[in-house]
N, C-alpha and C positions, 0 to 999 in steps of 0.2 A: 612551474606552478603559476596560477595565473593571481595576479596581484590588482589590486584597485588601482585606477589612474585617473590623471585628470583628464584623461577625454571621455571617460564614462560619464563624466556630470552632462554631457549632452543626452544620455541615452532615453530619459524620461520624457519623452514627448507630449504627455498627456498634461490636460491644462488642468491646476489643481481646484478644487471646489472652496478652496480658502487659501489666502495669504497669511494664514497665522506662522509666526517665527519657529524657531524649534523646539525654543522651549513649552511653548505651547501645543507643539503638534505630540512632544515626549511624551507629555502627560496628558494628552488627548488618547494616545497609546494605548500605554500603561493604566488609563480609566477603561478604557472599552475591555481591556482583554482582563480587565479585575472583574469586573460584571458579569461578565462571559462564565469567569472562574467561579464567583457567588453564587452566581444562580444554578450550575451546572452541579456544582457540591453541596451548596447548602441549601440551597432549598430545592435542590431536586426539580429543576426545571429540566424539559426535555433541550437537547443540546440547539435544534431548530431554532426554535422560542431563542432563549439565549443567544444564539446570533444575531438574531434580528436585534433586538434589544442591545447587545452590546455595540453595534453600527451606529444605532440611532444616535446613542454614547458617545461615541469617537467622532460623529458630525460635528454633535453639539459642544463638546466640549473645545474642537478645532475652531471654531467659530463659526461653521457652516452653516448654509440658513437649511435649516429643516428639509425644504423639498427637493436642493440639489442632493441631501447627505439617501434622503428615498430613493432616487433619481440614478446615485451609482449603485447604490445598495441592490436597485431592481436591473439595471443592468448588467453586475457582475453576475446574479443568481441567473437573471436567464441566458446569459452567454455561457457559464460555467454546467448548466445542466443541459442547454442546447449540444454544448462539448461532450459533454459524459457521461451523459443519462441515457443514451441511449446505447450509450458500449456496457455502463454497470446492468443496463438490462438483459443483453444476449449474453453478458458473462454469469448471469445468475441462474439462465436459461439452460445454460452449459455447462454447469454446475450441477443444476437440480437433475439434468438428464443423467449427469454422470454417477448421480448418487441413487437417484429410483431403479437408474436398469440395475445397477449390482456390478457398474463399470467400477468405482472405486475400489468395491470390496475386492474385484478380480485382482487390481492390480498388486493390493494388498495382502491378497493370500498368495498371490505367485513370485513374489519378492521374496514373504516371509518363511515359504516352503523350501525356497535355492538361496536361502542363509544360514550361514552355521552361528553356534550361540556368539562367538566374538561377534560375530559381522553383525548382531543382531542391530547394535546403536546405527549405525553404518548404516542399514536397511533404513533403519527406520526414519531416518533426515532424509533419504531418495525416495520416501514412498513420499512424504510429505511437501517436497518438493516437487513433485510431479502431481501429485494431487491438489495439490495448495496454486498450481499456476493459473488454471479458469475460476478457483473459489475463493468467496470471502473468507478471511479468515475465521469469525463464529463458526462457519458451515463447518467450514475444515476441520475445528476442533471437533466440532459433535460429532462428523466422519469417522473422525480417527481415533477418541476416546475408548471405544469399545476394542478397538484394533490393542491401543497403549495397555488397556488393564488385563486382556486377555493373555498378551505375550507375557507382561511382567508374570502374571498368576503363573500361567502354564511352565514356563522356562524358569522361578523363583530369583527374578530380577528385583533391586531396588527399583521402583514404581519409577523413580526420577532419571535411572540409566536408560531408560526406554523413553519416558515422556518427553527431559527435555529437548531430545534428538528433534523427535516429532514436533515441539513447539515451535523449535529454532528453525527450520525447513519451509513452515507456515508463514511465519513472522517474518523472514527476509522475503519471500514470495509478498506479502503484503505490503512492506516496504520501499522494496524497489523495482518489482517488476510490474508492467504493464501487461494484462489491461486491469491492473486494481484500481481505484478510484484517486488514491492520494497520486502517485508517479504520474496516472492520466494529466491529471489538473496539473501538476507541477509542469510536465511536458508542455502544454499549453501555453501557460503564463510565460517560461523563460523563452517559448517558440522552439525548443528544442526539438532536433530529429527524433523520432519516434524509434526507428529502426536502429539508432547509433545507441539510443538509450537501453535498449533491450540487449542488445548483445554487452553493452558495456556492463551494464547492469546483470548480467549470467556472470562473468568475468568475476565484478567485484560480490556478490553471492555466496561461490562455490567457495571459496577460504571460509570467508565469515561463516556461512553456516556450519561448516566443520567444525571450527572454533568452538564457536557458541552452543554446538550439540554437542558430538558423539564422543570430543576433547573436554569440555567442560563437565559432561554429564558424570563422571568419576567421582572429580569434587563434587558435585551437587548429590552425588550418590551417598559420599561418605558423611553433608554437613547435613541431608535430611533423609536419614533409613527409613520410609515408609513402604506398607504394601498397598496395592489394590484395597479402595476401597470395596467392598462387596454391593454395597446397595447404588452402587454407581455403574454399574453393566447392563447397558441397554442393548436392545434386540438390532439385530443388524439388517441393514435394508433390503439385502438378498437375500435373509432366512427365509421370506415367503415367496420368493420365484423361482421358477421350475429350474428356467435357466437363464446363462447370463452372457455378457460378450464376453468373448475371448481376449486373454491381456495384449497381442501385437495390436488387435486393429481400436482395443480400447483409449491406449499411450499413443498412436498415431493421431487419433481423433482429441485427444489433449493437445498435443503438441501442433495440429495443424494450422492454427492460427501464427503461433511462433515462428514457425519455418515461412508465413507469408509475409509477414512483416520483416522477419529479418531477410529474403530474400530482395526486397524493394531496396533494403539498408545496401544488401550488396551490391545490385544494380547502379545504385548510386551513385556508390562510390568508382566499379569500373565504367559506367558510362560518360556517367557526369553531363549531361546534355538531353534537359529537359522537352527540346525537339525530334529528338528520336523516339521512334516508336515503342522500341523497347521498353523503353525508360516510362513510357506515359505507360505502357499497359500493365508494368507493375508499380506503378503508384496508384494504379488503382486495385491491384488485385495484394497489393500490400497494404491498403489502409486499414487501420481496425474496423472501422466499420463494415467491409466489407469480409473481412479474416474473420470476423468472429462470427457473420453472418453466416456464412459458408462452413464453419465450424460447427455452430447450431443443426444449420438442415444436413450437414454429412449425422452429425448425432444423432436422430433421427431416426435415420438409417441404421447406421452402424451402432449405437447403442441401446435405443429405443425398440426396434425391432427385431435385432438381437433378443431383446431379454422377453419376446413376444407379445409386444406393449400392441395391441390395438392402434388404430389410427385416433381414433377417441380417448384412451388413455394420454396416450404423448400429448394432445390438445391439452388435456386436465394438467397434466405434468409442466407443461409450458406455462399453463393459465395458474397454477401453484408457485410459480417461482416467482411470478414477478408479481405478489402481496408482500413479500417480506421487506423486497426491497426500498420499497414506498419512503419509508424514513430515513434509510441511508443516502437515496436519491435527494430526499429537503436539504437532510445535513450539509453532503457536498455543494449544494447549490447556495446554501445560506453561507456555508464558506468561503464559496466564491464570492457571494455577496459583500460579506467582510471581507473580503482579500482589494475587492475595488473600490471600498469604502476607503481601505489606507493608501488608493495607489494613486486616487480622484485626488485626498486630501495634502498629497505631494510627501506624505513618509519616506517612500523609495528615494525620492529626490533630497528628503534631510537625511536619510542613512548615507547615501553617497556623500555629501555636501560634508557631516560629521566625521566620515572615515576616508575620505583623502586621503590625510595624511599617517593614516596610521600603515605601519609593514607590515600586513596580516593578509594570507590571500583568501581571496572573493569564496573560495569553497568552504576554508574555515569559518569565517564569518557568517555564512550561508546554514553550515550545521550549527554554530553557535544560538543561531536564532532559533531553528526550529525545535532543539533543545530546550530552552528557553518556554515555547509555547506549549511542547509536550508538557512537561513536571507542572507548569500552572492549568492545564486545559484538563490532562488525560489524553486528546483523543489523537491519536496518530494523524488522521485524515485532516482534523481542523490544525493542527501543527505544520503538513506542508502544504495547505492550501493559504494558511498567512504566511509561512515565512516565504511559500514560493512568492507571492505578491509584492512582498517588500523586497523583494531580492531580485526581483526579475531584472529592474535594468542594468543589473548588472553584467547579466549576458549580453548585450548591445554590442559589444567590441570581442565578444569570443567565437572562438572558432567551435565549429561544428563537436566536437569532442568532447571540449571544454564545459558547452551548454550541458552538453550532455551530462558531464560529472556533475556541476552544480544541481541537477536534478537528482542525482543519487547522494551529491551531500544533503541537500533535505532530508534524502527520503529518511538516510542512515541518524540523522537530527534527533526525526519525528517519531525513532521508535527508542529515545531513550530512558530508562528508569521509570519501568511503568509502577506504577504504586497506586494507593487507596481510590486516587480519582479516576482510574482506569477498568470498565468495563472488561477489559480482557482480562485484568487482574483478576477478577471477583468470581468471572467463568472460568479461569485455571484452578485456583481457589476449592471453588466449589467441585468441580467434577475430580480433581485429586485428593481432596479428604484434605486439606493441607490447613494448618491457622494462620492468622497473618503473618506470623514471624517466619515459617517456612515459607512462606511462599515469598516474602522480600530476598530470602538466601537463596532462593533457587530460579524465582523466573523472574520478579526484576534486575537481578545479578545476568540472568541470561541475556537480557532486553540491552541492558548496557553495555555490554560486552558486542554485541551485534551493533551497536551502535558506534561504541569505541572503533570496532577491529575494520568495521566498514566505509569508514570516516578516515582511517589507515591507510586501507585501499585505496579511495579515492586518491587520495593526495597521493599515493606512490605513481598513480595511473597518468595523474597531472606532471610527472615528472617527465615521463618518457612519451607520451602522445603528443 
């Protein structure tokens, strides 16, 4: 398990935009990420806005003169979406294909067809999981909502034996696997392998989400018996096309990016020798950029003309996905913005400097924060894009594996005990008929539990690699 030292206090190279001591840079902190929280809850500022605003905060308060605190502000955002923005785009890309052609629903009726009623929880964490890997998680829910209330109806499931399988499958998918937005950026900041993080992160997934599904879904069965809301069954995206792609070559064309990136991961590790050929031409046919690029145009193909999409449709289809993302793209990026606001103002360097001497290792610590930023923010993404940032130089002295968990203890951090200030709350909420008190017993008990069991993982993982 990897633990804090004193040679990490070198690892912060960057020169801070103030000399303020620490107790000032504390409550330089604890001001920005208050503001952040005010505005985001109480008065209902969009979460964008609010970063910005909370930076300015954390400048001013560290003692920062105003136009350095812009200055990293505007660097972090545009390095962070320089980073990202262009993978959340072909991942939504990839997404929207796979939900127009009637690729999702296939995978989902041909799961749910060669499952018997036991397996049914079972099914329904693997559909979600395989569908939950190229999409955001919203998308995913509205995906699979009509899937969740259909089976409970037809088969006369507790609503929550089926749902929260499906939630928990989404939710680590959102968490810890790449290419979603939070893990990207995390991968980033601590300079983590890409490829080490994705397989490690399949690894530390498969338990947890079992856990926090199709094990947990029992209890959550027996503490809230509901049915199928009725006026909550929407039309499903394949009722209106003739036809649709077939489930091997639809799951292949999910999975294609996965297998290129983790490919690179393995080449790396048997070649190890950046001069050979090999090794340069899957770093590049391993990078996301390219894996999701090549994912997108096989989709295209295999799913867009599959379901008899026009060459002009899929255009539309492409040109539809990437409006929604517009906002999600700011967030990440104002995240980032905040992320290099505290990293300019030397915080990484008082967290190290503070925890020295404490015997706590670097992963615990690592989920402790983004914990921390979840329950005060809400938002998953803005939770490990700061706690990656204050925590990055802590990877400086780890090994390749090591970086790697410290990005899945964020991730495992930033999905814990979602409640009232969380949008995903409010969309579970709502599309399952639930009032607030059931849905605290059932999906932020699930959130926490993926958080706990995965934060488990890690550190078992940290024991033996």
């Amino acid at each position: 398990m990897t633990h804090l030292s004193v040679e990490m206090l070198a690892a912060d190279a960057t020169e801070p935009i103030t000399s303020a001591g620490h107790a000032q840079l504390g409550i330089a902190v604890l001001a920005g990420i208050a503001v952040i929280v005010l505005l985001i809850t109480k008065f209902k500022l969009h979460a964008f806005l609010s970063l910005i605003i909370g930076s300015l905060v954390l400048g001013a308060v560290a003692g920062a003169p105003l136009d350095k605190a812009i200055t990293s502000f505007s660097t972090g955002l545009g390095t962070t979406v320089a980073g990202t923005g262009v993978l959340i785009a072909l991942g939504a890309v990839l997404g929207r294909l796979l939900a127009d052609s009637g690729g999702a629903d296939q995978i989902v009726d041909t799961i749910l067809a060669r499952s018997s009623r036991r397996a049914m929880p079972w099914a329904m964490v693997l559909i979600a999981g395989i569908v939950g890997l190229p999409i955001f998680f919203e998308v995913g829910i509205v995906l699979l909502i009509p899937v969740v209330l259909l089976v409970a109806k037809r088969g006369n499931f507790s609503l929550m034996r089926i749902g929260i399988p499906a939630l928990a499958g989404l939710s680590v998918m959102h968490g810890l696997i790449p290419p979603h937005p939070g893990p990207l950026v995390a991968i980033d900041a601590v300079k983590a392998n890409l490829g080490v993080t994705l397989a490690l992160g399949v690894v530390v997934a498969i338990p947890t989400a079992i856990i926090a599904g199709p094990v947990f879904s029992r209890y959550a069965a027996r503490w809230v018996d509901i049915q199928p809301p009725e006026k909550m069954v929407p039309e499903r995206a394949s009722d209106d096309l003739e036809k649709r792609p077939g489930f091997g070559i639809t799951v292949a064309t999910v999975l294609l990016p996965v297998v290129m990136m983790l490919a690179k991961a393995l080449v790396d590790i048997v070649v190890d020798d950046p001069e050979q050929t090999v090794q340069r031409v899957f770093d590049v046919i391993g990078s996301p950029l390219i894996a999701l690029l090549t994912a997108v145009l096989v989709a295209m193909f295999t799913l867009g003309r599959a379901a008899g999409f026009t060459r002009g449709r899929i255009a539309v289809t492409v040109e539809k996905s990437l409006g929604p993302i517009a906002g999600v793209v700011l967030i990440v990026g104002a995240g980032g913005g905040f992320k290099q606001t505290l990293v300019d103002a030397g915080v990484g360097q008082m967290i190290l400097d503070v925890s020295k001497g404490w015997n706590i290792s670097a992963l615990l610590l690592a989920w402790l924060i983004a914990v921390a930023i979840r329950l005060a923010t809400g938002s998953a993404t803005v939770a490990t894009i700061s706690a990656a940032g204050l925590v990055g130089p802590l990877a400086a002295d780890m090994s390749t594996t090591h970086a790697a968990l410290l990005v899945l203890a964020i991730g495992c951090g930033s999905l814990f005990f979602s409640h009232v200030n969380d949008a995903g709350f409010w969309l579970v909420k709502e599309y399952f008929g639930m009032n607030v008190g059931q849905t605290l017993k059932t999906w932020s008990v699930m959130e926490t539990l993926i958080s706990v069991v995965g934060i488990g993982c890690v550190l078992l993982l940290s024991l033996v690699l």
